[in-house]
Backbone as XML, in Angstrom:
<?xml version="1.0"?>
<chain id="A" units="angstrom">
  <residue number="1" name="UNK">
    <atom name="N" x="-29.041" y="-28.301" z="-19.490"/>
    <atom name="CA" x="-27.660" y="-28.560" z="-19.770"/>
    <atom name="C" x="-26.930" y="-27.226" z="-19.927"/>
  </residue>
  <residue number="2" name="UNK">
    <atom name="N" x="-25.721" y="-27.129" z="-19.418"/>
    <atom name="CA" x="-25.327" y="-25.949" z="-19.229"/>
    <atom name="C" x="-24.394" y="-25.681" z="-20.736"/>
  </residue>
  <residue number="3" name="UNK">
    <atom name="N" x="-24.358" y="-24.636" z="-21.336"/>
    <atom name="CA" x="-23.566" y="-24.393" z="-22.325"/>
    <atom name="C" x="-22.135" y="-23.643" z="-22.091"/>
  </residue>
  <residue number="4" name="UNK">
    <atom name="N" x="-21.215" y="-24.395" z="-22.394"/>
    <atom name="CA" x="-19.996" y="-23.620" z="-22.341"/>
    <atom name="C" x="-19.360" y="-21.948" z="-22.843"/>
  </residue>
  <residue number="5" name="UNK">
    <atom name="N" x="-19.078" y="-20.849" z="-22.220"/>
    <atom name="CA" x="-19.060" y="-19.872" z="-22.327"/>
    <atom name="C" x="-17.586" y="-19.681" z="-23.075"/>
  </residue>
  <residue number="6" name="UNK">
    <atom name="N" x="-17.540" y="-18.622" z="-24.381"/>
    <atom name="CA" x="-16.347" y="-18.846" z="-24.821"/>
    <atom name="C" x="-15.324" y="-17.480" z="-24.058"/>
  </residue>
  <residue number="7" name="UNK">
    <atom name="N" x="-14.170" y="-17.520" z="-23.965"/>
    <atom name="CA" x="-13.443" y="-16.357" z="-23.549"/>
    <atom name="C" x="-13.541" y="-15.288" z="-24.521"/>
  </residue>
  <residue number="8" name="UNK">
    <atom name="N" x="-13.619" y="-13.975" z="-23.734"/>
    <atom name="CA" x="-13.839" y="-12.928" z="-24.306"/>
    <atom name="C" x="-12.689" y="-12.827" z="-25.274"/>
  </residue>
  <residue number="9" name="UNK">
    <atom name="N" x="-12.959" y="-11.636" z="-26.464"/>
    <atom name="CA" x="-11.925" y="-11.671" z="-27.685"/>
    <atom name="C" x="-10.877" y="-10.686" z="-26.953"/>
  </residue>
  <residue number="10" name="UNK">
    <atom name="N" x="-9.516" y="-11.128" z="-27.066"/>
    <atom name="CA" x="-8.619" y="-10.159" z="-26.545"/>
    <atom name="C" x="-8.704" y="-8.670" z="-28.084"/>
  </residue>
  <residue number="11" name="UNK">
    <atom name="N" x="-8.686" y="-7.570" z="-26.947"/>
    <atom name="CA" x="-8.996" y="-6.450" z="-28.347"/>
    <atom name="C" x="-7.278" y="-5.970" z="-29.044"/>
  </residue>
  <residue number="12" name="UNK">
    <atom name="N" x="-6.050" y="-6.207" z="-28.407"/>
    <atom name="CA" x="-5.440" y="-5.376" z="-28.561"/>
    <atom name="C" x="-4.167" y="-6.749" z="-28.685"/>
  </residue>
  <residue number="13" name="UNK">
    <atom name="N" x="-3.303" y="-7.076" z="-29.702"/>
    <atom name="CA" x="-2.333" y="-8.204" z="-29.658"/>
    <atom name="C" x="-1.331" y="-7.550" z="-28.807"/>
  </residue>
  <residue number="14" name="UNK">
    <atom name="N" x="-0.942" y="-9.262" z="-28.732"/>
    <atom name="CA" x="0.239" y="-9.107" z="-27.987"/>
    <atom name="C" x="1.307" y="-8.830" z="-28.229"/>
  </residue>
  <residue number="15" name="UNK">
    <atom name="N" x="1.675" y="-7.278" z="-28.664"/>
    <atom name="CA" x="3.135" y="-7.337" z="-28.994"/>
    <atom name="C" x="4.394" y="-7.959" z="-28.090"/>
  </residue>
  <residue number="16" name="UNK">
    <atom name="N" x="5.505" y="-7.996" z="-28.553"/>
    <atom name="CA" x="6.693" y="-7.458" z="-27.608"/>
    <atom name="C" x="6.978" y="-6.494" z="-27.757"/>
  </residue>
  <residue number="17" name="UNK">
    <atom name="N" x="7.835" y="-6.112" z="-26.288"/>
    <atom name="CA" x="8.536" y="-4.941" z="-25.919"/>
    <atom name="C" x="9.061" y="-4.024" z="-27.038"/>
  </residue>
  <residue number="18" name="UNK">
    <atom name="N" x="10.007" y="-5.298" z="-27.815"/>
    <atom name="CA" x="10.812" y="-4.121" z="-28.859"/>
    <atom name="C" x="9.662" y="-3.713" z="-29.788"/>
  </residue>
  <residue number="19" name="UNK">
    <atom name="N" x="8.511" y="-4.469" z="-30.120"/>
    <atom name="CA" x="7.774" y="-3.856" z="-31.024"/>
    <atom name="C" x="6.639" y="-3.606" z="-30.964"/>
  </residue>
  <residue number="20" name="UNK">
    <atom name="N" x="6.874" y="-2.557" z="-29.775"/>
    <atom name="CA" x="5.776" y="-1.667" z="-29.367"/>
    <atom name="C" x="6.658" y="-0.037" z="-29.392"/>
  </residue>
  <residue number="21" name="UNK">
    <atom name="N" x="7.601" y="0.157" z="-28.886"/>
    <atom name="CA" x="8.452" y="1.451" z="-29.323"/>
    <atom name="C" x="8.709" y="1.758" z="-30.433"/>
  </residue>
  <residue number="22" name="UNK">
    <atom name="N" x="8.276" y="2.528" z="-31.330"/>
    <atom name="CA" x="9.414" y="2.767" z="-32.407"/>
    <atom name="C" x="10.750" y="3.717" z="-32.240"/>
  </residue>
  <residue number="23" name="UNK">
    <atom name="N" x="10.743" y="4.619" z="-31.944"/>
    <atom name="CA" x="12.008" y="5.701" z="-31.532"/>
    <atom name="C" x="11.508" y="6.259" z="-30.039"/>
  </residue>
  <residue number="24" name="UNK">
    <atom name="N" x="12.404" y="6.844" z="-29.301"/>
    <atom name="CA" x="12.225" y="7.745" z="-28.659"/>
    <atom name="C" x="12.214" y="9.267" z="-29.179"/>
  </residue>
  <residue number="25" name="UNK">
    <atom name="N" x="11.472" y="10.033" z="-28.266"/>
    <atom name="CA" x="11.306" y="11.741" z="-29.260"/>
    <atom name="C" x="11.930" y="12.607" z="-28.679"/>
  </residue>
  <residue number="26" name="UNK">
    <atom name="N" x="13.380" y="13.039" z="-28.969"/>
    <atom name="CA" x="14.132" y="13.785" z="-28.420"/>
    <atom name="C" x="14.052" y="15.484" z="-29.323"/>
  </residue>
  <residue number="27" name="UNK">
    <atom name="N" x="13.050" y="15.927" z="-28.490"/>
    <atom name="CA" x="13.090" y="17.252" z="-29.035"/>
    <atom name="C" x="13.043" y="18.159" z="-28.017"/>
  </residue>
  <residue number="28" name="UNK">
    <atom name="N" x="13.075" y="19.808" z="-28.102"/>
    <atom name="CA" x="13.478" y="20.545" z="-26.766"/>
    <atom name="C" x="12.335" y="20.263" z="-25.581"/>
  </residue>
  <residue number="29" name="UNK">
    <atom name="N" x="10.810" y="20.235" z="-26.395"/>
    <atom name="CA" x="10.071" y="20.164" z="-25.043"/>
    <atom name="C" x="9.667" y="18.847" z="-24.587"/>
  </residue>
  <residue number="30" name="UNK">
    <atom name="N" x="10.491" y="17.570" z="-25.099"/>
    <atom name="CA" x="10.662" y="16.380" z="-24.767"/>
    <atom name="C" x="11.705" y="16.222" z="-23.325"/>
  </residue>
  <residue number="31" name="UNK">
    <atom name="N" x="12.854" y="17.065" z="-24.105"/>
    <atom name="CA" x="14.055" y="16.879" z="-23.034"/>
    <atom name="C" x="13.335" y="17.741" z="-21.433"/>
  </residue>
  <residue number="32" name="UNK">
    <atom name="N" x="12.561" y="18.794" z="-21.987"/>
    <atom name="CA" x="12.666" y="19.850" z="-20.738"/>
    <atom name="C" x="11.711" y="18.684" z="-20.060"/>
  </residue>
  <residue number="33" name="UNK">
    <atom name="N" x="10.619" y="18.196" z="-20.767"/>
    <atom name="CA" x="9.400" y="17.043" z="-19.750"/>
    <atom name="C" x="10.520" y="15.980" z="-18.735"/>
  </residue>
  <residue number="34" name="UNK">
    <atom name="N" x="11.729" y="15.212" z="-19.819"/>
    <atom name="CA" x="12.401" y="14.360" z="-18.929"/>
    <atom name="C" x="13.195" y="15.309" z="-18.114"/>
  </residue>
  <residue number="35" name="UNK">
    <atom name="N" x="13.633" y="16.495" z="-18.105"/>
    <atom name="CA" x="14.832" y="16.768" z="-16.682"/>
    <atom name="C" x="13.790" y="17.189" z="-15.720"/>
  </residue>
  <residue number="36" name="UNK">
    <atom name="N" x="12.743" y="17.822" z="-16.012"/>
    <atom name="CA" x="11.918" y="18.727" z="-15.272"/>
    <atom name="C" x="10.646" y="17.549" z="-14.130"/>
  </residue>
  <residue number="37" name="UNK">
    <atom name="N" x="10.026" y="16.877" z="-15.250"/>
    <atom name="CA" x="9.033" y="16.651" z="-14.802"/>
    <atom name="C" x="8.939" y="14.634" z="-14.571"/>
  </residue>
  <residue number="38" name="UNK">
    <atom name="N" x="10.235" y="14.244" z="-15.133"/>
    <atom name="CA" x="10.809" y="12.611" z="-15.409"/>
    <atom name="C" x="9.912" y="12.187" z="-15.888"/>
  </residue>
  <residue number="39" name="UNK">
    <atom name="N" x="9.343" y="13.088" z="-17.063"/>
    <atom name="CA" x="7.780" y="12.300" z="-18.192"/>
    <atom name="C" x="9.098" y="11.871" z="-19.347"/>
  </residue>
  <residue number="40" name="UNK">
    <atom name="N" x="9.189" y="10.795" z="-20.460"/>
    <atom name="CA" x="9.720" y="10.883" z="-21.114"/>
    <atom name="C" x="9.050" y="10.607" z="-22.548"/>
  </residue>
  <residue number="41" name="UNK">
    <atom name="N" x="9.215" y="10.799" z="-24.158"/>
    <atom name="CA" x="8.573" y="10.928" z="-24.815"/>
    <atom name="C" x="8.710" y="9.351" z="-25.769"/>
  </residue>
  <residue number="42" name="UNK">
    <atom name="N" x="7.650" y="8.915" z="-26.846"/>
    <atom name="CA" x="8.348" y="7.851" z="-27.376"/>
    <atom name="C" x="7.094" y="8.252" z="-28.731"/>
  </residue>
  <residue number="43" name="UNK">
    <atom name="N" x="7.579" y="7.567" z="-29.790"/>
    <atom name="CA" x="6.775" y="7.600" z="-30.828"/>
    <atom name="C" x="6.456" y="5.603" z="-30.672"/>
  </residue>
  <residue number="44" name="UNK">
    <atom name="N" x="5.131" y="5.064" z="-30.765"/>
    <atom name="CA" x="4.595" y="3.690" z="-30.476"/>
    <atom name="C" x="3.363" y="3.176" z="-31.721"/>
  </residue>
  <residue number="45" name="UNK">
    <atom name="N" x="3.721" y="2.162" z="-31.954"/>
    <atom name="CA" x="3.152" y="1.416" z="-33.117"/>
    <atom name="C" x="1.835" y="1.809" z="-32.544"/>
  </residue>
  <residue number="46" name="UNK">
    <atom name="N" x="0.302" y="2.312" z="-33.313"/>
    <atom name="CA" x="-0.442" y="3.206" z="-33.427"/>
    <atom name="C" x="-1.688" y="1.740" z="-32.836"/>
  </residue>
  <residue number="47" name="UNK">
    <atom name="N" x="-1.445" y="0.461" z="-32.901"/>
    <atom name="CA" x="-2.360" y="-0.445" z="-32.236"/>
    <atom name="C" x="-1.953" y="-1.031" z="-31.002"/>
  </residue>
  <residue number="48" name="UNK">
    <atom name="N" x="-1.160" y="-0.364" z="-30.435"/>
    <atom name="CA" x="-0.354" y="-0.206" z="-28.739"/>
    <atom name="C" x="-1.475" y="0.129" z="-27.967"/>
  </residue>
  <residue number="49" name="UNK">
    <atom name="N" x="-1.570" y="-0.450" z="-26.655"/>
    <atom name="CA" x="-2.352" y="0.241" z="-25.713"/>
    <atom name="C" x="-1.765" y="0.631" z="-24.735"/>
  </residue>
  <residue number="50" name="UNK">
    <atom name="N" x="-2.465" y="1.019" z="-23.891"/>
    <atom name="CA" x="-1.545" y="2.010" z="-22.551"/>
    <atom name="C" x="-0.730" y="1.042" z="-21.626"/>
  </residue>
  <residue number="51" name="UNK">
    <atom name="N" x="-1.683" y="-0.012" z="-21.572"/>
    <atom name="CA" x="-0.896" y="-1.625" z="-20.803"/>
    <atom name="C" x="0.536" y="-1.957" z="-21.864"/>
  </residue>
  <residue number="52" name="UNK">
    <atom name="N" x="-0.249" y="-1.874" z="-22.726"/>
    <atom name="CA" x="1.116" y="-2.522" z="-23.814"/>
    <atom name="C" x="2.811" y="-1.645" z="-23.542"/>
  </residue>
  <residue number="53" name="UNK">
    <atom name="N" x="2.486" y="-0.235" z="-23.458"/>
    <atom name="CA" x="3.369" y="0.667" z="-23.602"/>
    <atom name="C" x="3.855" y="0.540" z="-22.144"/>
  </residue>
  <residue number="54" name="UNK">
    <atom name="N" x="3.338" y="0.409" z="-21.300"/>
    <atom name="CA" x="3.572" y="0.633" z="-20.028"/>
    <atom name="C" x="4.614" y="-0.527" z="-19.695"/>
  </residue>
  <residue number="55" name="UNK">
    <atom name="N" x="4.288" y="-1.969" z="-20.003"/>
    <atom name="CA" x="5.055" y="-3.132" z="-19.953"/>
    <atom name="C" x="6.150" y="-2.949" z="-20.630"/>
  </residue>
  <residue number="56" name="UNK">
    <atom name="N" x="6.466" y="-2.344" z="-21.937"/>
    <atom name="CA" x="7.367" y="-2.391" z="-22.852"/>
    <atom name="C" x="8.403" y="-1.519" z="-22.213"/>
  </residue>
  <residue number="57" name="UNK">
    <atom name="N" x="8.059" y="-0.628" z="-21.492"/>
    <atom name="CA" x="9.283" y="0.539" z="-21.260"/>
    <atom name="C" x="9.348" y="0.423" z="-19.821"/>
  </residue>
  <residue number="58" name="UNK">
    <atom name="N" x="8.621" y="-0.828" z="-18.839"/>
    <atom name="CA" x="9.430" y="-1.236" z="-18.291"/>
    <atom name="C" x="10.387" y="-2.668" z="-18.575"/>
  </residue>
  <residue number="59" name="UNK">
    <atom name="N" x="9.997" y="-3.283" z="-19.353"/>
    <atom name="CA" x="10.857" y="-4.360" z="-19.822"/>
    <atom name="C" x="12.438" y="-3.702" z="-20.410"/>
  </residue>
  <residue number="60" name="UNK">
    <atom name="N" x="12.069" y="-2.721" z="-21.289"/>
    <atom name="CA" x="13.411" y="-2.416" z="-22.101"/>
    <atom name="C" x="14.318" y="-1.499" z="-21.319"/>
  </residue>
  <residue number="61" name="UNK">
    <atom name="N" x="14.022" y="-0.678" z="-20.446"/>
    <atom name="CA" x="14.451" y="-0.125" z="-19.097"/>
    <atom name="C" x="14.965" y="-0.073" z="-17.801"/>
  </residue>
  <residue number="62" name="UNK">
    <atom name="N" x="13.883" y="-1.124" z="-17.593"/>
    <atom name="CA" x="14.313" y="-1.741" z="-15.940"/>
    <atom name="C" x="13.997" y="-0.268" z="-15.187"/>
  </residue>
  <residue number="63" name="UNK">
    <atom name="N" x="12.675" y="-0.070" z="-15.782"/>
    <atom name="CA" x="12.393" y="1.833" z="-14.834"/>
    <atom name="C" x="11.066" y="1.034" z="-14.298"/>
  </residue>
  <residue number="64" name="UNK">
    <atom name="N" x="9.973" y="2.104" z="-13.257"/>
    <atom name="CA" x="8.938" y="1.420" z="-12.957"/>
    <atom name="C" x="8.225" y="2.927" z="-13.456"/>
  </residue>
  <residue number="65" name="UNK">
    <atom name="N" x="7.158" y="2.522" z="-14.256"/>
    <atom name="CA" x="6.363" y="3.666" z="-14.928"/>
    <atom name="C" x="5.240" y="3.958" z="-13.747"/>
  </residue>
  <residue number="66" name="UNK">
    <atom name="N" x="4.821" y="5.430" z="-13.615"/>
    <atom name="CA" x="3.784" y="5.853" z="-12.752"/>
    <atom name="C" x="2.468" y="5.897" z="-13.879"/>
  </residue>
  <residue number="67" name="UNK">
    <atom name="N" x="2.855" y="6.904" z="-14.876"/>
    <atom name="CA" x="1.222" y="7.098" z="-15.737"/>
    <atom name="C" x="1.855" y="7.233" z="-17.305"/>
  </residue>
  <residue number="68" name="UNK">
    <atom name="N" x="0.852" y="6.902" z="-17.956"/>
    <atom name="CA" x="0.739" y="6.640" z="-19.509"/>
    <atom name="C" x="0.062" y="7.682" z="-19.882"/>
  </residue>
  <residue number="69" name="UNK">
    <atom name="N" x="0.272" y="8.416" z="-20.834"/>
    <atom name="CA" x="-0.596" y="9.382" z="-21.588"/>
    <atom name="C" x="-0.072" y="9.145" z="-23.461"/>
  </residue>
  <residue number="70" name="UNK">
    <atom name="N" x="-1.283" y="8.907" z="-24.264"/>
    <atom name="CA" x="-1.078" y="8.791" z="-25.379"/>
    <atom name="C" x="-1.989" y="9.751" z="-26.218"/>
  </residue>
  <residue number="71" name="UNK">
    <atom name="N" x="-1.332" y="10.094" z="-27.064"/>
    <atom name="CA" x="-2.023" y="11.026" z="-28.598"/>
    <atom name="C" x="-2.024" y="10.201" z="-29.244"/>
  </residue>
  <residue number="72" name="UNK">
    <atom name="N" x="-2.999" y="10.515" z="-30.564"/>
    <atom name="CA" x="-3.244" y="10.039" z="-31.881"/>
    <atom name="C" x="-2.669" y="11.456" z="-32.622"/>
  </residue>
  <residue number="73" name="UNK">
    <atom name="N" x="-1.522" y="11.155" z="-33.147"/>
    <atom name="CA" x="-1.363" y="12.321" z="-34.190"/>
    <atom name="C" x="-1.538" y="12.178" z="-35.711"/>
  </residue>
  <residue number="74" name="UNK">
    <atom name="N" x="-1.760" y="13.413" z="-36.161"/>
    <atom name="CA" x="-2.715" y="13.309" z="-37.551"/>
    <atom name="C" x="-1.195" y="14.059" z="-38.312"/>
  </residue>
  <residue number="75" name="UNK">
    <atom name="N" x="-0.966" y="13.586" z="-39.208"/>
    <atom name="CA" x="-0.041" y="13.774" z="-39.960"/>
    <atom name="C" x="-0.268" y="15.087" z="-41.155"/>
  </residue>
  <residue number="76" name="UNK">
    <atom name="N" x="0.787" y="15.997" z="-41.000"/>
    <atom name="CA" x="0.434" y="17.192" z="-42.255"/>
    <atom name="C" x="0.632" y="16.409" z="-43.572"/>
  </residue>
  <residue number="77" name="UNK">
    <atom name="N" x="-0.601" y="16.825" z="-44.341"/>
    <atom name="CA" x="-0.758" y="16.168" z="-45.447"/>
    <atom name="C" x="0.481" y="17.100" z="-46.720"/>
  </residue>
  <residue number="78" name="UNK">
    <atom name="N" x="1.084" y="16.319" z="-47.549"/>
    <atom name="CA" x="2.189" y="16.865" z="-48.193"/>
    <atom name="C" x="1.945" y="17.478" z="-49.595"/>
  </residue>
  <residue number="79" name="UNK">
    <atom name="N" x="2.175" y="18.323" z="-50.163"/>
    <atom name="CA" x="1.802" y="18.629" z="-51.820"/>
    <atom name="C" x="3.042" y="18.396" z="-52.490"/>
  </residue>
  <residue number="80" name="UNK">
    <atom name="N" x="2.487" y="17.874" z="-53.817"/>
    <atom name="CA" x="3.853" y="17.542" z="-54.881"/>
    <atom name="C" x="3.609" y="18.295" z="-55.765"/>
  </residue>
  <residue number="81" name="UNK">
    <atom name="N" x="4.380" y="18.281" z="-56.804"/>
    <atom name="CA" x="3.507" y="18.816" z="-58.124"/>
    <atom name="C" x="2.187" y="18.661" z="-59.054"/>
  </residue>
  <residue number="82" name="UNK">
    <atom name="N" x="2.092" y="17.266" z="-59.031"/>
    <atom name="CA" x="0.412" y="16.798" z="-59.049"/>
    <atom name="C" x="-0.540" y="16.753" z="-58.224"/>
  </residue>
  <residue number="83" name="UNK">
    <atom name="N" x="-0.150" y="16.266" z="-57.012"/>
    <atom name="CA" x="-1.232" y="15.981" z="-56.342"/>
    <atom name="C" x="-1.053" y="16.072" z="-54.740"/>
  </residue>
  <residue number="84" name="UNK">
    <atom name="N" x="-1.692" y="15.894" z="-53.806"/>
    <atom name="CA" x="-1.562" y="15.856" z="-52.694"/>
    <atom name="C" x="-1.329" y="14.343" z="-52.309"/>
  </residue>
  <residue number="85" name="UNK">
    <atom name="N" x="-0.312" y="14.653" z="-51.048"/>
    <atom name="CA" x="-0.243" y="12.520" z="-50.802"/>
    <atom name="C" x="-1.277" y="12.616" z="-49.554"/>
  </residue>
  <residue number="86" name="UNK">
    <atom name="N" x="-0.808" y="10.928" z="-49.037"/>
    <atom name="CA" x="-1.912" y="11.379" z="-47.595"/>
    <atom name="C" x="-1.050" y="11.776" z="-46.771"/>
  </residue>
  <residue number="87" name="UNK">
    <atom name="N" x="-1.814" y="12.062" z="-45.253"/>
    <atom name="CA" x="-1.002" y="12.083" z="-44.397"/>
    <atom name="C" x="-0.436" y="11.064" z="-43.434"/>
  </residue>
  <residue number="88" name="UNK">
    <atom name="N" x="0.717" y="11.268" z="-42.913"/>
    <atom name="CA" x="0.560" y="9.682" z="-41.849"/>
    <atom name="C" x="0.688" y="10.047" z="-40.634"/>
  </residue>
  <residue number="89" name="UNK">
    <atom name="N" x="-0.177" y="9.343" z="-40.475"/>
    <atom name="CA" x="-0.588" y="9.615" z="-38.540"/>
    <atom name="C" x="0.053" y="8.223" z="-38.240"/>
  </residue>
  <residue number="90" name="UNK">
    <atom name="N" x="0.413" y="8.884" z="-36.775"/>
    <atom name="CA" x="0.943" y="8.293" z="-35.905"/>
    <atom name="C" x="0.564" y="7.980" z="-34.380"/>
  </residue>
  <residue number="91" name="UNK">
    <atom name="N" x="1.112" y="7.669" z="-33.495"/>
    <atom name="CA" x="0.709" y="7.761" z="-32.271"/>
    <atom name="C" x="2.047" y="7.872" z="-30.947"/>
  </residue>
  <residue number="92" name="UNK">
    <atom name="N" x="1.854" y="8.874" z="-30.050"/>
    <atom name="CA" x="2.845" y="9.650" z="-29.488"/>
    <atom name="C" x="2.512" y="8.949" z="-28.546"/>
  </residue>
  <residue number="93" name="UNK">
    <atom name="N" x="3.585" y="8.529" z="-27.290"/>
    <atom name="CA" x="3.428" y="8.378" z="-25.664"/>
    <atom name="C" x="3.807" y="9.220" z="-24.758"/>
  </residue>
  <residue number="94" name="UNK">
    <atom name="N" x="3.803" y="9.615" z="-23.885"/>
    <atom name="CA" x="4.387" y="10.333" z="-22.789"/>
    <atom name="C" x="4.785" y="9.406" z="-21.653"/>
  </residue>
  <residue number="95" name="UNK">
    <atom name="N" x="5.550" y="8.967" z="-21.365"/>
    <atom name="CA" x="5.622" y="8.148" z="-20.030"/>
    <atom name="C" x="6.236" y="9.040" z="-19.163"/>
  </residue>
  <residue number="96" name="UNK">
    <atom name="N" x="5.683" y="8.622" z="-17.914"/>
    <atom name="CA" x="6.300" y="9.658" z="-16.751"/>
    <atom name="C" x="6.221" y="8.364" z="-15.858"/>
  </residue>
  <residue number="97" name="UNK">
    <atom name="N" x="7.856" y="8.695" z="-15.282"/>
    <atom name="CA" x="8.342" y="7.415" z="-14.610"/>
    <atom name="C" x="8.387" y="7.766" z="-13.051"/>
  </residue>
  <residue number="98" name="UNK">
    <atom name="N" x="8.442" y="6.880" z="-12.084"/>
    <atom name="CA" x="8.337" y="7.066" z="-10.563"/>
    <atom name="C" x="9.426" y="7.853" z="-10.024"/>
  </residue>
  <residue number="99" name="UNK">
    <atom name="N" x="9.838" y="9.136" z="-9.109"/>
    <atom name="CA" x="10.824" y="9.598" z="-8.995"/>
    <atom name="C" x="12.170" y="9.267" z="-8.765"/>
  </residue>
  <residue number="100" name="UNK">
    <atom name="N" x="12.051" y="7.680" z="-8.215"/>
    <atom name="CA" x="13.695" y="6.886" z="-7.979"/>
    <atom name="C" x="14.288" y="6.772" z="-9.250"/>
  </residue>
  <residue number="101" name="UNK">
    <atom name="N" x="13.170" y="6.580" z="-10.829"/>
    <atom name="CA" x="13.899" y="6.121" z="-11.892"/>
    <atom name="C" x="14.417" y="7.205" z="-12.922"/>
  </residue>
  <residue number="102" name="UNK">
    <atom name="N" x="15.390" y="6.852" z="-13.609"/>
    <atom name="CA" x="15.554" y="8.177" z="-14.978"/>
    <atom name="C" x="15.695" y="7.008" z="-16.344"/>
  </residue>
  <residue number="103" name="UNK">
    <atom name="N" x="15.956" y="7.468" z="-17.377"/>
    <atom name="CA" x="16.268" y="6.436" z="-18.469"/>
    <atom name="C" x="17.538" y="7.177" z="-19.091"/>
  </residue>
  <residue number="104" name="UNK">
    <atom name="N" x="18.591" y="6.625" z="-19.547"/>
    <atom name="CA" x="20.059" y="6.937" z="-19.756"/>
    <atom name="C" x="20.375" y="8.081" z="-20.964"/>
  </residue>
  <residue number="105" name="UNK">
    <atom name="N" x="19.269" y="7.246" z="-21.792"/>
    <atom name="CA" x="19.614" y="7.738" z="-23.423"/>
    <atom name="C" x="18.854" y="9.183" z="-23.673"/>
  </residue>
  <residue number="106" name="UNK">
    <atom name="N" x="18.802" y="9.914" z="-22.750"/>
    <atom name="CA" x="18.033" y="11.253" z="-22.979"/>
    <atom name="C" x="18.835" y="11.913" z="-22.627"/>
  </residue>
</chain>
């Protein structure tokens, strides 16, 4: 008798679009990546995957993304007068979009 096989566990939820971006990262070597190289920068909820990010910023865009590159950033830990806090890490994207597209708000 054959036993029914269950579907594999999805590893990564399903966000939406809006809440998979948190800001975009407009800083000098952000801007020089979007005029120069049409990579653009985003700061992304830290259980995002590269599919996730990739869908989201073409949904909220209407751009067609070429490649995903993501960091894990480790946050400088802060001193107070007592004690040290933690740090908060985050997680950075780079999207670099196909040469027909740009995105407005940069």
């Amino acid at each position: 008798m054959a036993v029914p096989v269950p579907p594999p566990p999805q590893f990564s939820p399903r966000l939406a679009p809006h809440q998979v971006i948190v800001r975009p990262l407009v800083t000098e070597k952000g801007m020089h990546r979007a005029n120069r190289h049409n990579a653009y920068s985003f700061e992304v909820v830290t259980g995002a995957t590269k599919a996730d990010i990739r869908r989201a910023v073409e949904e909220m865009f209407s751009v067609k993304v070429e490649k995903v590159a993501v960091q894990n950033r480790v946050g400088k830990s802060r001193r107070g007068r007592v004690r040290r806090t933690p740090p908060k890490a985050w997680k950075k994207a780079v999207v670099t979009l196909k040469p027909d597209f740009k995105i407005s708000i940069f």
